[in-house]
N, C-alpha and C positions, 0 to 999 in steps of 0.2 A: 427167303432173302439170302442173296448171296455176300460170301464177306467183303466183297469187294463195294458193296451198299453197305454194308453195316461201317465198315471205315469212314466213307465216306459219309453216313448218317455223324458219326461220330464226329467227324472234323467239321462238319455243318452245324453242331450242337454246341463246341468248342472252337470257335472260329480265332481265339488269341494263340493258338499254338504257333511253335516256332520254325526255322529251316528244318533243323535235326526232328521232328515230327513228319514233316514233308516227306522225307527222306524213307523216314521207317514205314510211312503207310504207302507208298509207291513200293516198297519192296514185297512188302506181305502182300499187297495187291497185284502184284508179279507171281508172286510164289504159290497164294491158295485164293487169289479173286474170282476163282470162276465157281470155289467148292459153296456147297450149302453152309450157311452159319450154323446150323442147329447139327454137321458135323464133325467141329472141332472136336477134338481130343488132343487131351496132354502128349501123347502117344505121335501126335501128326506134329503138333509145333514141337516138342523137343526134336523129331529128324527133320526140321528147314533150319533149325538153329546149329544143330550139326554140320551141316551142308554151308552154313554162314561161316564157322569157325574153321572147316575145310579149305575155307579162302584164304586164311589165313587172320583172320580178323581177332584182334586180339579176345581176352575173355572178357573186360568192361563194355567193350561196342558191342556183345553180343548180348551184354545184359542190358544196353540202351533200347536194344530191340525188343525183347523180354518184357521189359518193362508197355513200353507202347503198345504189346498186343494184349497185357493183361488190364492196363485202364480201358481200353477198348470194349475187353469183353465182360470188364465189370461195371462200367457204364449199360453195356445191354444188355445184362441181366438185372438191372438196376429197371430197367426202360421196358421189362418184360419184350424183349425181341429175342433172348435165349433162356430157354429154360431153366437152365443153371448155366455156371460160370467152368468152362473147361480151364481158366488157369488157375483154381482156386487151388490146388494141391504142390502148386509149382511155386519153387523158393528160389530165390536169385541167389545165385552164387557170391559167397563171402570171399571177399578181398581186403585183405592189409593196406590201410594204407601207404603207397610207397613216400619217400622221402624225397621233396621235391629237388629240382637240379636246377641250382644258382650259381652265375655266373661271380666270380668276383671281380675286382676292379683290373687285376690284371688279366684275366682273359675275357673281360670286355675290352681293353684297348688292344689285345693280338687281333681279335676278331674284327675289331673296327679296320684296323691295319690291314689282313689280308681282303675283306670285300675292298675297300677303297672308298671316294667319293662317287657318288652320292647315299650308298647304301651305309656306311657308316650314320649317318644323320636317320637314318629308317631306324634300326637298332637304339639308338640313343633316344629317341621318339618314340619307341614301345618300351624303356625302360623307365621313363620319364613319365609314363601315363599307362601301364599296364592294359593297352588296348587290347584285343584279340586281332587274330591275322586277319579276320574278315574283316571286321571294324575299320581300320587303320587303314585297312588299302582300299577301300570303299569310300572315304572321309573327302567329300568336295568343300569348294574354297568356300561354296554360300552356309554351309554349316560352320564355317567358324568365323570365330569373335576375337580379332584378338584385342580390339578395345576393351572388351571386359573380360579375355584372358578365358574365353569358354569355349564349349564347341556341345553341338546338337549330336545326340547317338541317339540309333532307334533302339528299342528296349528288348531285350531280344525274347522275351514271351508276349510280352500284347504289340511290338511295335510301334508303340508312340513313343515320341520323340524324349530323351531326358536329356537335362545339360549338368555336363562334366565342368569344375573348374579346374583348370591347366593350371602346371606350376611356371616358375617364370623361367625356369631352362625347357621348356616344352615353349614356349612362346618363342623363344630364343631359335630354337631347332623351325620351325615353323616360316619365321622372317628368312632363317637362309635357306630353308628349300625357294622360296619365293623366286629368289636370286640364282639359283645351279640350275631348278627342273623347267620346262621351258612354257611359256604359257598354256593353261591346262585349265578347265573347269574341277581337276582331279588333282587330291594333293598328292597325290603318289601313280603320275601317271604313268602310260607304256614310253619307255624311251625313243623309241618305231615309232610310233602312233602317239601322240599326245594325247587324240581327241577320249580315246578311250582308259581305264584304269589299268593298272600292272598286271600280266598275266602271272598269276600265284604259283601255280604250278610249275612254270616254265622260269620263274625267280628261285622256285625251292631246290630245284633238280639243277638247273644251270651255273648256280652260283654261293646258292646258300653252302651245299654239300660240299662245293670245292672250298670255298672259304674255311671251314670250318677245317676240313684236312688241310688246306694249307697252316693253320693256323696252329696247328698241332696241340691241342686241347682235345678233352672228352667231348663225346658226344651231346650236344646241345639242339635241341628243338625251339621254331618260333616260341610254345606257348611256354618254354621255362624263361621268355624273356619277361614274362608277365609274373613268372614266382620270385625273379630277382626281382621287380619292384615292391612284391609284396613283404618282403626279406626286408629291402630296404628300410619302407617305411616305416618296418617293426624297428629297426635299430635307430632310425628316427625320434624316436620314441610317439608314435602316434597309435593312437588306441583303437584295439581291432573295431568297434561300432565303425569308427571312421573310413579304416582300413576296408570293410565289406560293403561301405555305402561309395568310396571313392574306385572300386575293382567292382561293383555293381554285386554280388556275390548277392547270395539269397537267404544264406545261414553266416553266422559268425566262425563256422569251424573252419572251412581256409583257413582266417586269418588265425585262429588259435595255432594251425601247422607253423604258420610261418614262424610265430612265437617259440615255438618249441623246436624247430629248426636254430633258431639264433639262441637259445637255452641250452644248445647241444644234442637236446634228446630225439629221438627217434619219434617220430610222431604215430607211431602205430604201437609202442610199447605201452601199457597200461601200467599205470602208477604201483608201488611195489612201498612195503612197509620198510621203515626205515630197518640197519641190520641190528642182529643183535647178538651181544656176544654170548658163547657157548656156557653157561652158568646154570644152574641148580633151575633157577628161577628168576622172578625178574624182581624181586623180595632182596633173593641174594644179590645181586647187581646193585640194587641201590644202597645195601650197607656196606658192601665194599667201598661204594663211593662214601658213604657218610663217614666213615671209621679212616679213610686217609688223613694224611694232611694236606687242608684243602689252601692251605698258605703258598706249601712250595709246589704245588699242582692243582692248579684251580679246576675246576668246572668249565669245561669249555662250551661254548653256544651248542656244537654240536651234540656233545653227551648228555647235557641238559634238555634238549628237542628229544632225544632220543628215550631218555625216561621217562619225561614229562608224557609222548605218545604211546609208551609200550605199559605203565604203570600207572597215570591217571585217566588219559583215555582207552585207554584198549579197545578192546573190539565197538566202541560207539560209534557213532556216525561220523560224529567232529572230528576222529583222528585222520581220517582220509581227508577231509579239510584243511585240516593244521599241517599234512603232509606235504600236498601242494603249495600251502601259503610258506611253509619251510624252505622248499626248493626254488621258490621264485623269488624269496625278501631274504629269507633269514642265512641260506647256504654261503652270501660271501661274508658272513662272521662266524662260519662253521668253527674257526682252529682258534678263535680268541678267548680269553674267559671271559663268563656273562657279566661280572662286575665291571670287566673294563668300560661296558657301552655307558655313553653318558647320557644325559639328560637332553644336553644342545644337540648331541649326534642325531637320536633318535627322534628329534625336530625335525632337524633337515631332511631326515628320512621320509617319512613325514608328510613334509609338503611338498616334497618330489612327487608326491604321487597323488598331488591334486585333480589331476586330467580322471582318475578313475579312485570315488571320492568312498562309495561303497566297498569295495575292495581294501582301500586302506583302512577302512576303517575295522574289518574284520580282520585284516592284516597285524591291527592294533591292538585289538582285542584277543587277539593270542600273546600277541608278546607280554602284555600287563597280566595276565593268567599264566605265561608261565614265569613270569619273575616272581607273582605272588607262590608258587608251587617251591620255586626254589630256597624261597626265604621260609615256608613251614618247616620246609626238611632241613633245613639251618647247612643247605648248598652253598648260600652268597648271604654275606652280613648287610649288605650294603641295604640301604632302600628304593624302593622301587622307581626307578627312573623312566617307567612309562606313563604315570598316574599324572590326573591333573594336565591332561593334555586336550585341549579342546577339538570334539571331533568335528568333521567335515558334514555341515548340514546334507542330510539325501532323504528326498521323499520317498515315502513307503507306499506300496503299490500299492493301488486297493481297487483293480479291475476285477470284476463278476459280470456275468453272463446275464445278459437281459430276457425279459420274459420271452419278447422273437429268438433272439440269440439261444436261447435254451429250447423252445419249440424245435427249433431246427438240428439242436443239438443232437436230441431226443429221436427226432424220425432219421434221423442220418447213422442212427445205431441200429437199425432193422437190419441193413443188407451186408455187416459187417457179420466177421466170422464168429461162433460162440463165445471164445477165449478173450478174444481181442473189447465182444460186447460187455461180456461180465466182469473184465477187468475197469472199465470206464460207470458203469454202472457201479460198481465197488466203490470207485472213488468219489462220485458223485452225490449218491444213498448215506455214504456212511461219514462223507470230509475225511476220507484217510490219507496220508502222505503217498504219494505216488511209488516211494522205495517200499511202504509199510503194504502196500498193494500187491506189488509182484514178487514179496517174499514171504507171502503167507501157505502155506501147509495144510493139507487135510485134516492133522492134528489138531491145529487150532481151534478148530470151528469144531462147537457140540449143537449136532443137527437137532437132537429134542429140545433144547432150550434156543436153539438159535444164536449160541453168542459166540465170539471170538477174542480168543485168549490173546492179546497182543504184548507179549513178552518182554524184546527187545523194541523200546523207543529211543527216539531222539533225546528226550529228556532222563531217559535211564527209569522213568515211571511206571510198571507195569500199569494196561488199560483193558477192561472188559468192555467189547462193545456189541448189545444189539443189533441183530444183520434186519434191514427189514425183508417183508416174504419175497420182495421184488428182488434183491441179491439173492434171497437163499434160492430161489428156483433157479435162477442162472446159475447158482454155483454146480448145483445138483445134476445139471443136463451138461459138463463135463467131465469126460473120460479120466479116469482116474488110475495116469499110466505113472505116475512119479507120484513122491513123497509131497511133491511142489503142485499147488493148483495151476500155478500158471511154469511150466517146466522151458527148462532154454534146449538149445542142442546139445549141450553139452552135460547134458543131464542134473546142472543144479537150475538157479531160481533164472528167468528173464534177466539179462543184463541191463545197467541201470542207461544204456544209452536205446535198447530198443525201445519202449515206451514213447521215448521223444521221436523215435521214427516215424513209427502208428502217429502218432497226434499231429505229428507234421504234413502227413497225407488227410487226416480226417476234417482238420481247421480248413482246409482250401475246400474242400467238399461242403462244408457247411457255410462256406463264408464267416470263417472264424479268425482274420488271419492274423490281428491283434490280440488274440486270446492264447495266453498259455495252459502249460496243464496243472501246473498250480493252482490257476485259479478258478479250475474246476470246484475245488475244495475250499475258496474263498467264494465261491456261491452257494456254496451249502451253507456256510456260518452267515453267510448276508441275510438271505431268504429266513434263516431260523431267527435273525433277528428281527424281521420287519414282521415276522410272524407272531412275534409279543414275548418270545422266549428272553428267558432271562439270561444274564451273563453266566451267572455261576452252569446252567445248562450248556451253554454255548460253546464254554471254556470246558466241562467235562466230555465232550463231543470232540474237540478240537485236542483234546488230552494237554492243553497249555499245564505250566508250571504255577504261571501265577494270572491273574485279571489281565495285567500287564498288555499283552499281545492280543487278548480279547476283546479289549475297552474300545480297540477302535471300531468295534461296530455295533456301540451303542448310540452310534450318530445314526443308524437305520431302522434304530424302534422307536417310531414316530409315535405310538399310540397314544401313549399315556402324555403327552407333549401338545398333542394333537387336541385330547379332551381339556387339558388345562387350559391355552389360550384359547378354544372355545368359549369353556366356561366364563374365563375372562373378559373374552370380547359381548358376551350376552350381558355380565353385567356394568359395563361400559355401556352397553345401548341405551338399560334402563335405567341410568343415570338422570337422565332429561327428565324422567317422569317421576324419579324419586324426588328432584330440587323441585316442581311444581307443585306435589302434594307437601312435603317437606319446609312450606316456605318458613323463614324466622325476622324476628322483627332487624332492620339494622340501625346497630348504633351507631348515634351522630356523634359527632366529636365540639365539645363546646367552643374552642377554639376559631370551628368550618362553620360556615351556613350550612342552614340544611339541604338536601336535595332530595326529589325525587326518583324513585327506578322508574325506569324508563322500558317499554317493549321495544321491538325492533322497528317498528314503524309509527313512533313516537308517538302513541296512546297510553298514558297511565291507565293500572289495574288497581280497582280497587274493590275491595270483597265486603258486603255486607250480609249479615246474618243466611250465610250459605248463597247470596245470590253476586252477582261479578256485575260491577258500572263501569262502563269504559266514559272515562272523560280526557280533554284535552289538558296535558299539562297548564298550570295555572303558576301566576307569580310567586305565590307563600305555599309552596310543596308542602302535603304532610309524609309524616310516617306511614307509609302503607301497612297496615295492621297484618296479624297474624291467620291465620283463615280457623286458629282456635280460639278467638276473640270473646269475650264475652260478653252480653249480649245488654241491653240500656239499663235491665233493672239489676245488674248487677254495676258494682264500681267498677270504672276500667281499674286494670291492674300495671302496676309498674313496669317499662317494658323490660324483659330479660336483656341479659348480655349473653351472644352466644360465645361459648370458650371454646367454639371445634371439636364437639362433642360428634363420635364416632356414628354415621349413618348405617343405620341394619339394611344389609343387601336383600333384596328379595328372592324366596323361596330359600 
C-alpha cells in the first residue's frame, strides 16, 4: 500500500475532517504518495518538514502538518496496515503561547477611517461576532435570520450546520450592508461581480495591508480581529463556557488567554508564589508581624494572603489555588487592612459573581479561612465578616464511566504508549488523584509488598495504598531513566497540564467526549460501591478526610436496599393468605344493625366444622364465626374483641 492509499483509507475512515485536513493530506500526498507505507521513517518525514519550513512556513503550520501525518500513521498501525507506527518517536515542538493582538477602540476607528465605506462595516462585523475570514466572507443572505437575530455556520470538523445568535449591533451592521452592497445572494460580495463572493486574497493584499499602513498603527491580522472580540466579551463580563460556545472554540483555554490578557498577565507565564521577604524563616516573618503595633499599621489584605500561603498552606496543593483565587478576587484589596472589609462589602462581592457560582464559592471559602487564620494569630480583633453567608446552590458532578464506556475505555489503551497506558491504568486500578499520579517516584513503591507510599496529599494525610498486579506489571516494563516514573523534559515530574493533553486526544478515540479525567477516579469509587463495599473502604481508597465526600455514593450500593424491599414486597404478597387463614370474629356495635361480610361477588362464607357453605346473603345476617369455632358439644363461647393484636409474618 502506497501512502497515498493509506491517506486516503484514512480520510474514507474519518470522513468529518475539515478544509485544513484537505490541505495537509494533498500535500503529503504530493510529497511521499507514490513511496510504500511500510517505508516511512522518522528520518524521511523530519526532511519534507524541513523542506516545508524552508518555505518559509512558520513553526505551528508545520506542526499542523506533523500533527495529520502522525493520526494517520497511528490510525494504521492501529488498523494493522503498518507494522509499527514511524511517528511514534517524534515530539511536536513546544511553543509559548504568544500574547494575542487586540485592537482597542481607538485603533479600531483609525482603521475603520483609512479602509472607508464599505469595509469599515466588514471589520465592525468580525468584531461584533468573532467570525473567521472564511466564515464571514462565505456567509449568504439564506443563512441569515434576522427575524431571530441568527445565522447558520457550518461546523468546521463535521460540517453540519450550527446557529450562532447575533448581537444587536451585528444585526444593526447586517441591515446597512443590505442598503451599500449591491444585490448579491452573498453578504459580502465581489464589488466587480456581485454574483460571486469577495476575492480574499486580492481584499488582503490590495487593501487590507494599505489600510493598515495608512493608518499608522501596529501590525494587525484578520484573525486578531476575532481576539478583540474575545477580549471584549471578557471585559463584558461574560463567562469563558459562553465565550468558547459563542467563538465555537473546542477547549475553554482561548477564552482563559483572553482573561488573562485583560488581567494584564502574560498568558504563557506560569503562576509563581506570592514574594517573600528576605528573613530567617517564615516563623521569623510572622512574629515580626505579631510583635508590631498592629493599631498604627494594620495587616494589610496583601501581607495576610502572603503568610496565610507561605505559613499555613505551603507547599500543599491548595496554595496554588488560593494563589490564583488571590490574583483574580482578592488583589484589588491587596494595600487595605483586612479589618476594614465589611460584612455588606463582601456581599456585594459576592453576588457579583453569581454568573460563575462554583468559583465563588471557593473564592469564599478562602477568604472565611483566611480571616479565621488571622483572628488565631490575634492579626485582626475584629470578627469574621465572611461567615454566615449563604452560598450559591452548585451541583456536584457525579459522571462515571459506563460499563460500554469503560469496555472501550479499556481496549483503547492497547495501542497507546507504555507510559501514557500505565499512567491511566494507575489512575483507574487504584482512584488516585491525577497530580498524585504523575508525581510518583520509584521510591514510592516497595515492589515485594506492592504498596505505595503516598506522602504528600491533598488533605496533608499520609496514604499506603495496595497497587493491584495489573499496575505493578505496567509499572515494572518502564525504563527507569529518572527519579520520576512518569519524568517531563525537563527532567522533573509531567506537568500538571500534559495529562489533560493525553486525555483530550484519548476521549475522542474512545467516544468519551463528556468524560473527564476525574472521573476516571469517580468510577473506581462508583463501581466499588455497587460492588457491596463499604463506605469506610471506599473513603480509605479515595484517602477522603471524612465520610463527608464519600456518602455520595452510597446512593450506588443497591444491595442491601434491594434485599429489603424484596423481603418487603414478599411479605405484602402474603398478606392475602395471612387475613384468610387468620380470620376473627367482627364486633357489631349495639347502636348499628348488624351486617354481614360480604365476598366480591356477593356470596356470604360461612365455615362449619372445617367445611365452607356458600349461601346467598339473607335479611337477618349472622356473625360469620371464627374458622376456630367450637364445635356443638361444646358451649359456643363469647365472641372476642379484637384490639389489633400484631400478625406473625411468615417464615
Amino acid at each position: 500500500m502506497t501512502v497515498q492509499a493509506l491517506i486516503q483509507a484514512y480520510r474514507t475512515a474519518h470522513p468529518t475532517v475539515g478544509r485544513e485536513s484537505t490541505r495537509h493530506a494533498k500535500w503529503w500526498s504530493a510529497q511521499l504518495g507514490k513511496e510504500a507505507a511500510g517505508t516511512l521513517t522518522p528520518a524521511l518525514l523530519l526532511e519534507r518538514l524541513d523542506r516545508l519550513a524552508s518555505y518559509g512556513r512558520s513553526p505551528s503550520t508545520v506542526a499542523f502538518y506533523l500533527r495529520f501525518i502522525r493520526r494517520v500513521t497511528a490510525w494504521a498501525t492501529l488498523m494493522s496496515y503498518l507494522p509499527a507506527d514511524p511517528c511514534a518517536g517524534m515530539t511536536l515542538p513546544k511553543e509559548n503561547t504568544p500574547a494575542p493582538r487586540v485592537l482597542t477602540e481607538e485603533e479600531e476607528v483609525q482603521l475603520c477611517s483609512a479602509l472607508g465605506p464599505p469595509y469599515a462595516l466588514w471589520v465592525k462585523f468580525a468584531i461584533a461576532t468573532g467570525l473567521t475570514q472564511s466564515e464571514q466572507f462565505t456567509l449568504r443572505w439564506r443563512d441569515v435570520d434576522l427575524e431571530h437575530c441568527a445565522v447558520l455556520l457550518p461546523h468546521s470538523s463535521t460540517g453540519t450546520a450550527c446557529t450562532l445568535t447575533l448581537p444587536p449591533p451585528a444585526i444593526q451592521i447586517l441591515e446597512a450592508l443590505r442598503q451599500v452592497h449591491p444585490p448579491s445572494m452573498w453578504v459580502f460580495p465581489d464589488r466587480k461581480n456581485p454574483s460571486r463572493p469577495v476575492n480574499i486574497h486580492a481584499f488582503y493584499v490590495g487593501r487590507w495591508v494599505t489600510a493598515v499602513n495608512r493608518a499608522g498603527i501596529p501590525w494587525v491580522a484578520w484573525k486578531d480581529l476575532r481576539h478583540t472580540c474575545g477580549v471584549r466579551l471578557v471585559k463584558a463580563g461574560m463567562a469563558v463556557e459562553d465565550i468558547t460556545r459563542f467563538l465555537r472554540y473546542r477547549e475553554v483555554r482561548q477564552a482563559y488567554t483572553y482573561r488573562a490578557w485583560v488581567a494584564g498577565r502574560n498568558p504563557g507565564e506560569k503562576s509563581r508564589p506570592l514574594p517573600i521577604e528576605q528573613l530567617q524563616s517564615v516563623a521569623d516573618e510572622l512574629q515580626v508581624v505579631m510583635l508590631r503595633d498592629l493599631e498604627r499599621q494594620p495587616v494589610t489584605v496583601e501581607e495576610a494572603s502572603r503568610l496565610y500561603a507561605v505559613h499555613h498552606l505551603r507547599d500543599r496543593p491548595g496554595r496554588r489555588n488560593f494563589e490564583g483565587i488571590y490574583r483574580q478576587f482578592f488583589k484589588a484589596w491587596s494595600q487595605r487592612p483586612l479589618e476594614s472589609l465589611t460584612r455588606k462589602e463582601i456581599k456585594v462581592w459576592y453576588l457579583g459573581l453569581a454568573q460563575v457560582p462554583t468559583h465563588a464559592n471557593k473564592a469564599l471559602t478562602f477568604l472565611r479561612a483566611l480571616f479565621n487564620w488571622a483572628t488565631d494569630y490575634e492579626l485582626i480583633a475584629c470578627t469574621n465578616p465572611a461567615l454566615r453567608i449563604r452560598r450559591f446552590p452548585s451541583v456536584q458532578r457525579e459522571r462515571f464511566l459506563t460499563l460500554e464506556e469503560l469496555r472501550r475505555f479499556i481496549q483503547g489503551l492497547l495501542p497507546l504508549k507504555p507510559k501514557i497506558r500505565a499512567y491511566l491504568l494507575l489512575v483507574l486500578f487504584t482512584g488516585a488523584r491525577r497530580s498524585e499520579a504523575r508525581t510518583i517516584q520509584w521510591a514510592d513503591i516497595d515492589e515485594h509488598t506492592r504498596l505505595w507510599k503516598k506522602l504528600k496529599q491533598k488533605n496533608g494525610v499520609a496514604q499506603f495504598v495496595p497497587l493491584p498486579v495489573q499496575v505493578m506489571d505496567a509499572l515494572q516494563r518502564l525504563p527507569r531513566t529518572s527519579a520520576w516514573i512518569f519524568p517531563g523534559q525537563k527532567g522533573g515530574a509531567w506537568s500538571d497540564a500534559y495529562p489533560w493533553k493525553v486525555w483530550s486526544v484519548i476521549r475522542r478515540r474512545c467516544n468519551l467526549e463528556n468524560v473527564r479525567l476525574h472521573d476516571i477516579r469517580r468510577t473506581t469509587a462508583s463501581y466499588l460501591a455497587m460492588q457491596g463495599e463499604n463506605l469506610p473502604t471506599i473513603q480509605s481508597v479515595l484517602n477522603h478526610r471524612s465520610l463527608a465526600p464519600t456518602s455520595i455514593y452510597a446512593r450506588l450500593n443497591t444491595k442491601s436496599v434491594d434485599r429489603a424491599l424484596q423481603a418487603q414486597a414478599d411479605r405484602f404478597s402474603s398478606l392475602e393468605g395471612v387475613i384468610m387463614r387468620e380470620r376473627r370474629p367482627v364486633v357489631i356495635a349495639h347502636d348499628q344493625p348488624p351486617r354481614q361480610i360480604e365476598s366480591r361477588d356477593g356470596i356470604s362464607a360461612a365455615t362449619t366444622e372445617g367445611k365452607t357453605d356458600l349461601q346467598r346473603p339473607s335479611e337477618n345476617p349472622a356473625i360469620l364465626p371464627d374458622m376456630n369455632r367450637p364445635t356443638s358439644a361444646q358451649p359456643p363461647a363469647a365472641p372476642a374483641v379484637d384490639h389489633g393484636e400484631e400478625i406473625e409474618w411468615p417464615g
